[in-house]
VOGUBA-683078 format. One record per residue (C-alpha): residue number from 1; z, x, y. Coordinates in Angstrom, 2 decimals. Example, Ala and Ser with C-alpha at 12.3 -4.5 7.8 and 13.67 -1.06 7.14 Angstrom:
% VOGUBA-683078
<num=1, Z=7.80, X=12.30, Y=-4.50>
<num=2, Z=7.14, X=13.67, Y=-1.06>
END
This chain:
% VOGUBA-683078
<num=1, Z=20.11, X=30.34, Y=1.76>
<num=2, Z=22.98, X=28.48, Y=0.98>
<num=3, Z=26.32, X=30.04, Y=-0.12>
<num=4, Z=29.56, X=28.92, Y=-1.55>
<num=5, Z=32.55, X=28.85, Y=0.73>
<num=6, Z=35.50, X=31.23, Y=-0.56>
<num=7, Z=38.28, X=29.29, Y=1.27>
<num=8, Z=39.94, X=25.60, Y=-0.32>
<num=9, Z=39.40, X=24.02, Y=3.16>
<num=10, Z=36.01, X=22.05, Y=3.03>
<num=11, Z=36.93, X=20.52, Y=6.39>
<num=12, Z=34.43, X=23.40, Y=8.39>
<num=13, Z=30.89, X=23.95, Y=8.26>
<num=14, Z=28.88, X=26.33, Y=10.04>
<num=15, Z=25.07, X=26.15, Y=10.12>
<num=16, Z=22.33, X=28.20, Y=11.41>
<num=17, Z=18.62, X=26.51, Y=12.58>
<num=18, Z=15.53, X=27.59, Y=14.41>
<num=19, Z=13.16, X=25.26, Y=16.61>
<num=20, Z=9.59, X=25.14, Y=14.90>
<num=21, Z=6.94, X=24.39, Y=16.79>
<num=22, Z=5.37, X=22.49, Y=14.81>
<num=23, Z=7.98, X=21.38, Y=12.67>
<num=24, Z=11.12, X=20.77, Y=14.66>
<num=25, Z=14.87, X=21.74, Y=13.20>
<num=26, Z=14.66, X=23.67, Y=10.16>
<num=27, Z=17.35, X=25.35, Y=8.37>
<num=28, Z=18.04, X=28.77, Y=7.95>
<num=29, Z=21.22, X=29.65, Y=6.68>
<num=30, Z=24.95, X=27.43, Y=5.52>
<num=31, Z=28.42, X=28.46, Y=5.04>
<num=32, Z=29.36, X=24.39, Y=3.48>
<num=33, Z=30.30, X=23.45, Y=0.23>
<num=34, Z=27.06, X=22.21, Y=-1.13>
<num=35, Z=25.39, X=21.54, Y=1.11>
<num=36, Z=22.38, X=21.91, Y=-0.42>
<num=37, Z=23.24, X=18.63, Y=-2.40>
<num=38, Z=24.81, X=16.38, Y=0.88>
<num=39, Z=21.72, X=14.74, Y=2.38>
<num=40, Z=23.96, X=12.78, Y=4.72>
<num=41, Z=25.33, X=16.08, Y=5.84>
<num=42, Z=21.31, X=16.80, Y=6.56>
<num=43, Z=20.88, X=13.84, Y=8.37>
<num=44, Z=23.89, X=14.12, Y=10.66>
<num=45, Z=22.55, X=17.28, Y=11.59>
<num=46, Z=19.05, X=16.21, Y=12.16>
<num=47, Z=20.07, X=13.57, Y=14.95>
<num=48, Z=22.08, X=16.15, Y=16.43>
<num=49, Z=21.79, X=15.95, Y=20.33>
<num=50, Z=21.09, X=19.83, Y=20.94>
<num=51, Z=17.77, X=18.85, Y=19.17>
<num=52, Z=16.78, X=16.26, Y=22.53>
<num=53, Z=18.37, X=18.04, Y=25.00>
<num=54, Z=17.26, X=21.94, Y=25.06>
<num=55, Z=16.24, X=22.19, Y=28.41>
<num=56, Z=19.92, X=22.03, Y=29.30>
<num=57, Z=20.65, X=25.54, Y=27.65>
<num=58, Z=17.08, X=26.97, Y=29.18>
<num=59, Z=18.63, X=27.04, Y=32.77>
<num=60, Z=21.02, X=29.87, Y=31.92>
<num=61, Z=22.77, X=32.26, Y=29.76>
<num=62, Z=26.37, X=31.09, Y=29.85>
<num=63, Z=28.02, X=29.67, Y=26.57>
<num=64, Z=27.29, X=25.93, Y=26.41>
<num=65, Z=27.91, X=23.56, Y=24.16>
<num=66, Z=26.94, X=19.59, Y=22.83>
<num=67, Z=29.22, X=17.74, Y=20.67>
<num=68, Z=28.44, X=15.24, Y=17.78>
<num=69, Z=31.44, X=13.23, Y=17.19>
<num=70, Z=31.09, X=10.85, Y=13.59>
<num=71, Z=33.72, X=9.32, Y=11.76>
<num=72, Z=36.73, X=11.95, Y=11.79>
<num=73, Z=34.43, X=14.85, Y=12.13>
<num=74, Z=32.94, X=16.72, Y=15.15>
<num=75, Z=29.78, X=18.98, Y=15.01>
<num=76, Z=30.13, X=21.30, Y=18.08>
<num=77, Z=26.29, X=23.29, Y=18.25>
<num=78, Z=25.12, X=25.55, Y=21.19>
<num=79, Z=21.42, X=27.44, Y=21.36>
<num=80, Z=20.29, X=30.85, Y=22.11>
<num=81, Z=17.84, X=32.89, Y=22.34>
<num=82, Z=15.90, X=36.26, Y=21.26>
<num=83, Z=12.72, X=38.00, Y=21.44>
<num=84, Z=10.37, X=37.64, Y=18.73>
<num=85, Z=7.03, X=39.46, Y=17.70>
<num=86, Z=5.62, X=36.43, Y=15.52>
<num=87, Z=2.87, X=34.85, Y=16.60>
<num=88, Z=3.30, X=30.86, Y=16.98>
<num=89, Z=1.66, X=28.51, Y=15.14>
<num=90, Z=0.83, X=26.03, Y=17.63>
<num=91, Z=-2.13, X=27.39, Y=20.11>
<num=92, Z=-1.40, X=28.09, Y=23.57>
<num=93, Z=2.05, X=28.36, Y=23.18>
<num=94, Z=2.01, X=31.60, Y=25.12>
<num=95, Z=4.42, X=30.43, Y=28.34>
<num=96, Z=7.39, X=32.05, Y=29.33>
<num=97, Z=9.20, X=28.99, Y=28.30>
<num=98, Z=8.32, X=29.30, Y=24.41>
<num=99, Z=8.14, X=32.71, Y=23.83>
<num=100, Z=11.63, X=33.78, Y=22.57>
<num=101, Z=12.88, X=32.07, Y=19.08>
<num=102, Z=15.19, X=29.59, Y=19.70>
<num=103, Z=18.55, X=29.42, Y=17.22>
<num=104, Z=20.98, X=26.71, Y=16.93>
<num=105, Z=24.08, X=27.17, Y=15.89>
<num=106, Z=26.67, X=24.67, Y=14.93>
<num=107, Z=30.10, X=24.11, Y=13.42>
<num=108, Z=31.32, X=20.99, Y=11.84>
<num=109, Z=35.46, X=20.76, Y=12.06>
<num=110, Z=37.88, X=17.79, Y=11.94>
<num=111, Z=37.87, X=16.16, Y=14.99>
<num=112, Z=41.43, X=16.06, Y=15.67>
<num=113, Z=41.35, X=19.63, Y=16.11>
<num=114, Z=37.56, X=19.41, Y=17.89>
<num=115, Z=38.49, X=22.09, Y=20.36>
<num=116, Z=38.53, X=24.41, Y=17.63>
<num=117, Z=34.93, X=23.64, Y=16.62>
<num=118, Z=34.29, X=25.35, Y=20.21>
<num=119, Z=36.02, X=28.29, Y=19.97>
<num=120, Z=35.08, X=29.19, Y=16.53>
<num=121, Z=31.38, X=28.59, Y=17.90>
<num=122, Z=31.79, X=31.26, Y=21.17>
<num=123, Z=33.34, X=33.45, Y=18.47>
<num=124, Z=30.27, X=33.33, Y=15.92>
<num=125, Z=27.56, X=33.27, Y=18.39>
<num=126, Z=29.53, X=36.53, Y=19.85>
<num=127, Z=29.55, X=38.20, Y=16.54>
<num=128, Z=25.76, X=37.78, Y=15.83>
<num=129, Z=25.34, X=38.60, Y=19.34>
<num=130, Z=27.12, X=42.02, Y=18.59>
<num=131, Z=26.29, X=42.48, Y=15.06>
<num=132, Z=22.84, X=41.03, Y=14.40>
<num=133, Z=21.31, X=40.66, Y=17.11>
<num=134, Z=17.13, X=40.31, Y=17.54>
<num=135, Z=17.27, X=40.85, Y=13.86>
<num=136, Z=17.71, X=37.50, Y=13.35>
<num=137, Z=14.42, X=36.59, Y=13.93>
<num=138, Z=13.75, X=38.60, Y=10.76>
<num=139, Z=15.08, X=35.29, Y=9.18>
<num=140, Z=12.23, X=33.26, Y=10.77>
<num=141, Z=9.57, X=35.33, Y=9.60>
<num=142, Z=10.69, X=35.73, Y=5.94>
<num=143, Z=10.43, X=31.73, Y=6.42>
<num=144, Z=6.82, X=32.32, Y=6.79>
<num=145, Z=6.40, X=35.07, Y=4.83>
<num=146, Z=4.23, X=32.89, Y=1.96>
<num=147, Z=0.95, X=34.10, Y=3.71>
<num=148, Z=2.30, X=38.22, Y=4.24>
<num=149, Z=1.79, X=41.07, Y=2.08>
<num=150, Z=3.86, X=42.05, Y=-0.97>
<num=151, Z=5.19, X=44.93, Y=0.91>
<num=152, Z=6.06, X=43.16, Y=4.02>
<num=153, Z=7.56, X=39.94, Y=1.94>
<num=154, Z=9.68, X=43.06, Y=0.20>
<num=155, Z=10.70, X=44.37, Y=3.72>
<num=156, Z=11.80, X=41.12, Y=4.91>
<num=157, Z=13.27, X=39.81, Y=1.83>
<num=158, Z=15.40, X=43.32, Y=2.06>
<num=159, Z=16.86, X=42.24, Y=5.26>
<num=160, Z=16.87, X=38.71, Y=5.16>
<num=161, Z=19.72, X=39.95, Y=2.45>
<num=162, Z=21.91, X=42.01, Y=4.76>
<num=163, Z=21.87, X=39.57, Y=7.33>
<num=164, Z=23.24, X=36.17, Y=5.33>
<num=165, Z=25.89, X=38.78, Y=4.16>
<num=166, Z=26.76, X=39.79, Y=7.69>
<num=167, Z=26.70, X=35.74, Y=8.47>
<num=168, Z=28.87, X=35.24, Y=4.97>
<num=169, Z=31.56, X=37.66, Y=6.59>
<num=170, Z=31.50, X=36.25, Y=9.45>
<num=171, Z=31.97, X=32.69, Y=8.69>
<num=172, Z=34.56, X=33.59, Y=5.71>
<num=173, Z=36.47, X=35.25, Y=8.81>
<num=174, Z=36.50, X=32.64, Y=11.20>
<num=175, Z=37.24, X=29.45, Y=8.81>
<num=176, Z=41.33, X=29.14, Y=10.56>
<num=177, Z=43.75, X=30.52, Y=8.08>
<num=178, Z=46.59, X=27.88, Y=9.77>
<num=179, Z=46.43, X=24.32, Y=7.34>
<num=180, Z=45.03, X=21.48, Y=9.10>
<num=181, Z=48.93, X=19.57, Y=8.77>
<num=182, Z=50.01, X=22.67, Y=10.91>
<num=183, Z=47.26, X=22.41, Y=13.62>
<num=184, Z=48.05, X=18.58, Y=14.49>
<num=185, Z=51.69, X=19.32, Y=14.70>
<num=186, Z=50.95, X=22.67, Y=17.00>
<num=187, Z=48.85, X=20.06, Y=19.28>
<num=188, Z=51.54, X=17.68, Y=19.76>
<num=189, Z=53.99, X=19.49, Y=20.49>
<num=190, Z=51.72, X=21.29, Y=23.19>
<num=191, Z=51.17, X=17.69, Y=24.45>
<num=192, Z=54.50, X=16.86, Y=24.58>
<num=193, Z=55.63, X=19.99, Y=26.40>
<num=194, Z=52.87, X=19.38, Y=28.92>
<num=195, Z=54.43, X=15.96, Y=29.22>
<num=196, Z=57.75, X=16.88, Y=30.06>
<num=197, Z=57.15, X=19.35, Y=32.31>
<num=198, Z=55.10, X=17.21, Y=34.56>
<num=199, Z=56.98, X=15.40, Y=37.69>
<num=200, Z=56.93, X=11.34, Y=38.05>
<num=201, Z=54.53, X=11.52, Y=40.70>
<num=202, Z=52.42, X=13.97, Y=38.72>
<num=203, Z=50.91, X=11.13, Y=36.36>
<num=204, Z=47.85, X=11.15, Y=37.97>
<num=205, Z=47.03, X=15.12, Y=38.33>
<num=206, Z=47.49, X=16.16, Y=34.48>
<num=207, Z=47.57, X=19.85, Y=33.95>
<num=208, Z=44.07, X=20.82, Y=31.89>
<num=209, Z=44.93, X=21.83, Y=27.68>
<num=210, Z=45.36, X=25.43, Y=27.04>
<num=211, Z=42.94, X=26.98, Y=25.38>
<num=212, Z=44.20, X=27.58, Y=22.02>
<num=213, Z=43.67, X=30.18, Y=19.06>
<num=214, Z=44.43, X=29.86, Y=15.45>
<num=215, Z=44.45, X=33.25, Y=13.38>
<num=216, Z=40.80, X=33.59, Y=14.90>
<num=217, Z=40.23, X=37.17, Y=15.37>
<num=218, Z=37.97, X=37.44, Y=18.41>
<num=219, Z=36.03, X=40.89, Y=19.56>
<num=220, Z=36.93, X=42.05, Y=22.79>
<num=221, Z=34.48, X=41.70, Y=25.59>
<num=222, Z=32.42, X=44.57, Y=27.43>
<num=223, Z=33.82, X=45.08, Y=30.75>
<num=224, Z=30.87, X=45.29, Y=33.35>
<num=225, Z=28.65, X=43.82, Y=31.12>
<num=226, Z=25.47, X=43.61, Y=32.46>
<num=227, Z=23.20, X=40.53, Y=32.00>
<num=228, Z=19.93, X=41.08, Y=30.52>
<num=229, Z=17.60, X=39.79, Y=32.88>
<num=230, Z=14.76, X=39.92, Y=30.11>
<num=231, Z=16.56, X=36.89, Y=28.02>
<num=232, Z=16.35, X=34.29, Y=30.99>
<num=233, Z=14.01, X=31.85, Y=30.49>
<num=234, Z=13.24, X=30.01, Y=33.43>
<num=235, Z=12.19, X=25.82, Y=33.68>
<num=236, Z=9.05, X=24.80, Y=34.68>
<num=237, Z=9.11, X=21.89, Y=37.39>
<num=238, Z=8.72, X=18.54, Y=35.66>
<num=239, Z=4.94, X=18.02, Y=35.25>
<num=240, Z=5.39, X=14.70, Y=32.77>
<num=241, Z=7.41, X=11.46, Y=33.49>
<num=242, Z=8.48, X=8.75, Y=31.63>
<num=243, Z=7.72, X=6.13, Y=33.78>
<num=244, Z=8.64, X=3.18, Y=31.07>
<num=245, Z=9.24, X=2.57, Y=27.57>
<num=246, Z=8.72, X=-1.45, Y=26.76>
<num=247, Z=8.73, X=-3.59, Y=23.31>
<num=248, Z=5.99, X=-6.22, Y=22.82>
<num=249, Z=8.37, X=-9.34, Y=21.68>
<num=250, Z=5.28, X=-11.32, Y=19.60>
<num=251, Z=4.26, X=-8.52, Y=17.74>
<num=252, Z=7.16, X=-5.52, Y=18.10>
<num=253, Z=4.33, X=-2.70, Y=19.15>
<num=254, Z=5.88, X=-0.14, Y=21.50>
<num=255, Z=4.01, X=0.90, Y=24.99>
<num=256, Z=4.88, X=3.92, Y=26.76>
<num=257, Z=3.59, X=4.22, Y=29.83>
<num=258, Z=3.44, X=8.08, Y=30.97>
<num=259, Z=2.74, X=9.94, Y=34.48>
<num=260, Z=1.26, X=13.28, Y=35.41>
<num=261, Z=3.63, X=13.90, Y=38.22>
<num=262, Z=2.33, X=17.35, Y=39.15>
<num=263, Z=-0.23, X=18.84, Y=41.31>
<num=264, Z=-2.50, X=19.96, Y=38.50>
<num=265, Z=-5.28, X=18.25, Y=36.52>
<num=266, Z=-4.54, X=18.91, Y=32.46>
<num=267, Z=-7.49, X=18.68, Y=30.12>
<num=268, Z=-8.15, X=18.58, Y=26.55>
<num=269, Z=-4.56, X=16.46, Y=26.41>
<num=270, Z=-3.14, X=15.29, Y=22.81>
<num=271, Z=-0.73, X=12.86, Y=22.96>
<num=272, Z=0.93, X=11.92, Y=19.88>
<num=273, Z=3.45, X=9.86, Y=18.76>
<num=274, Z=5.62, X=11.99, Y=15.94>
<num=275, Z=7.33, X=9.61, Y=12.94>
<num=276, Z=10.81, X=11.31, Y=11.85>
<num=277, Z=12.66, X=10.45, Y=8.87>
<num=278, Z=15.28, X=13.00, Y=8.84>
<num=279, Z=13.65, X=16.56, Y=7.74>
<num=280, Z=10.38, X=14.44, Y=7.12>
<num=281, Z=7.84, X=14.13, Y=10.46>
<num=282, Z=4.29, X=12.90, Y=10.39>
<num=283, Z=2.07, X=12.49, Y=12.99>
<num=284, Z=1.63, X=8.41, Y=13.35>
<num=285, Z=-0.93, X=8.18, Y=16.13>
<num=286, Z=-3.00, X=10.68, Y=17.91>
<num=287, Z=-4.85, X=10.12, Y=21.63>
<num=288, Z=-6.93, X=12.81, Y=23.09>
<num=289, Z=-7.51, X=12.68, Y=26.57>
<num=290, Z=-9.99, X=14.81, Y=27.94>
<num=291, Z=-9.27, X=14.72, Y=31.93>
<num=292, Z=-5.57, X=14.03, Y=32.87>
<num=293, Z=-5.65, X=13.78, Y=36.96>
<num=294, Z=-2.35, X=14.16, Y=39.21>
<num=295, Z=-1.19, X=10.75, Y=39.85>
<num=296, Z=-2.65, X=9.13, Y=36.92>
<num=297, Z=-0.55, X=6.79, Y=34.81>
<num=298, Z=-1.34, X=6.60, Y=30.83>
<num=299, Z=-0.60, X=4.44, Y=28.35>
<num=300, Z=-0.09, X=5.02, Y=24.49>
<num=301, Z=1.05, X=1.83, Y=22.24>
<num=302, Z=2.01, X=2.64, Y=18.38>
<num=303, Z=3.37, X=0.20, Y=15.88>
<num=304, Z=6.97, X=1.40, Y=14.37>
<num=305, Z=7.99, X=0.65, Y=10.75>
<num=306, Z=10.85, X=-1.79, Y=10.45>
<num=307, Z=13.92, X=1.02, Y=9.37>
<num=308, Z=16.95, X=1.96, Y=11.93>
<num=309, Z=16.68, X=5.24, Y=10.43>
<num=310, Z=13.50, X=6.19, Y=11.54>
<num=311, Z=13.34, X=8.12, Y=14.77>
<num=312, Z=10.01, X=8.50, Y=17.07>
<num=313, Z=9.24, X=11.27, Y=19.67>
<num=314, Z=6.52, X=11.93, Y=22.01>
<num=315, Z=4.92, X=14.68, Y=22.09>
<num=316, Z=2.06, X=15.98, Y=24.51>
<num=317, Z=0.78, X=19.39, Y=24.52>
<num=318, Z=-2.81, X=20.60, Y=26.35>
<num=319, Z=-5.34, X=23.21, Y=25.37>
<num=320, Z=-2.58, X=25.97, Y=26.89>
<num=321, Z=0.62, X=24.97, Y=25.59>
<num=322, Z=3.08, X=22.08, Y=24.24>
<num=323, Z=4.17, X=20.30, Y=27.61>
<num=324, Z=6.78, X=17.58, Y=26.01>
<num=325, Z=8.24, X=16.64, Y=23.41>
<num=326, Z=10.93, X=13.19, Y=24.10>
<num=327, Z=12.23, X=10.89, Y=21.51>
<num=328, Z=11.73, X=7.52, Y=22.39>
<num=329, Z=12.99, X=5.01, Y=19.67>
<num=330, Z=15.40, X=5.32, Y=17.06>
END
């Protein structure tokens, strides 16, 4: 799902995920120049932060966003939500808290220009918001189509098209039509302005950078828009703690030691210990508990392979639901 970009600037990226259950980030749709071909593109992506730190974008609907700064480019993502009618694949996973499809969207841009990455991503997310919409999730299930009937594959196929041509548009649109040379020049003079303007004994109160707009049309916003109370998702108190994550030094095992902090007792527990090598995951060691009581400590010990690369996440999940999933190494 991976198209061609019509403008000579390579320098931005946009890129479209969902959160699987059971597989983690996977890719739905890329306006990059081949991108299918840049696996360190892939991986950059993968160790994104938005991917560890969801729960920040669960406590509300306003426009968030997590940065990624490598090297002279920034990746700028933020998450949202909508509905969806598929049933999950992992059992259980029937709480408030996992039962809209979760999107993340993200824009790669130089980073000397980074605050462009931002507004280019409250723009897009806007535009789907307006133009797409729940049928987004249409992407999802064409993803798992394989199993469907001919007729439905058909249906889905039909408007799995229309949508990447609405996100085509979209992204063809928003790529800045001002050259990159321009932009950095704009900036300093902005900064220099700012600079002379400001009194000797203003050092130390700096006024905060305008927010600034290059030949990105933007939609105008509803007035009185009312917020749809049906796509907040609200957190669950913390049930799970961390209490300590520890390295044997004679034989380099890892031992996580884990709490159930809340009131309840959980049964028929898995905890696992999930091996990551960038779109690659495999479960490397499974403990089933059957009686978790409040108060009770655990500990799970796994033996990681020697590669920096390689990134490790525990995940625990009952007979109702997936309770957490935290990367611990790597």
């Amino acid at each position: 799902m991976v198209s061609s970009q019509v403008s000579n600037d390579n320098s931005y990226g946009f890129y479209l995920y969902f959160f699987d259950e059971v597989g983690g980030h996977t890719p739905l749709f890329a306006y990059s120049e081949d991108f299918s071909d840049d696996k360190n593109e892939k991986k950059i992506l993968s160790i994104h932060p938005i991917w560890w730190h969801q729960e920040k974008f669960l406590k509300s609907e306003k426009f968030q966003t997590l940065d990624l700064e490598i090297g002279n480019v920034v990746y700028s993502a933020t998450l949202f939500f909508y509905q969806t009618k598929r049933r999950k694949k992992r059992s259980g996973m029937n709480s408030v808290k996992w039962e809209k499809e979760r999107f993340v969207l993200i824009v790669r841009s130089p980073s000397s220009v980074s605050f462009i990455a931002q507004e280019i991503l409250h723009e897009i997310r806007n535009r789907i918001q307006g133009n797409i919409g729940d049928k987004l999730c249409f992407l999802v299930q064409h993803h798992f189509s394989a199993s469907e009937t001919p007729e439905v594959r058909e249906f889905l196929s039909k408007q799995v098209k229309t949508i990447e041509l609405q996100l085509r548009a979209i992204c063809q649109d928003l790529v800045p039509k001002t050259p990159l040379s321009k932009l950095k020049v704009y900036m300093d003079d902005e900064k220099q302005k700012s600079a002379s303007n400001l009194h000797p004994f203003q050092e130390n109160n700096l006024p905060k950078p305008k927010k600034l707009r290059f030949s990105i049309p933007t939609l105008k916003k509803k007035e009185n828009a009312q917020i749809d109370k049906s796509k907040i998702i609200e957190l669950e108190p913390e049930r799970i703690k961390i209490v300590q994550i520890k390295q044997n030094p004679e034989n380099n095992n890892i031992q996580v030691n884990i709490l159930n902090k809340g009131s309840l007792t959980l049964n028929n527990v898995l905890l696992k210990i999930i091996q990551s090598e960038g779109f690659f995951k495999k479960d490397l060691l499974v403990k089933s508990i059957d009686k978790w009581n409040s108060g009770e400590e655990l500990t799970i010990k796994f033996e990681p392979i020697d590669d920096p690369s390689t990134i490790y996440f525990l995940r625990i999940e009952d007979e109702h639901e997936v309770i957490k999933i935290k990367r611990i190494l790597g």
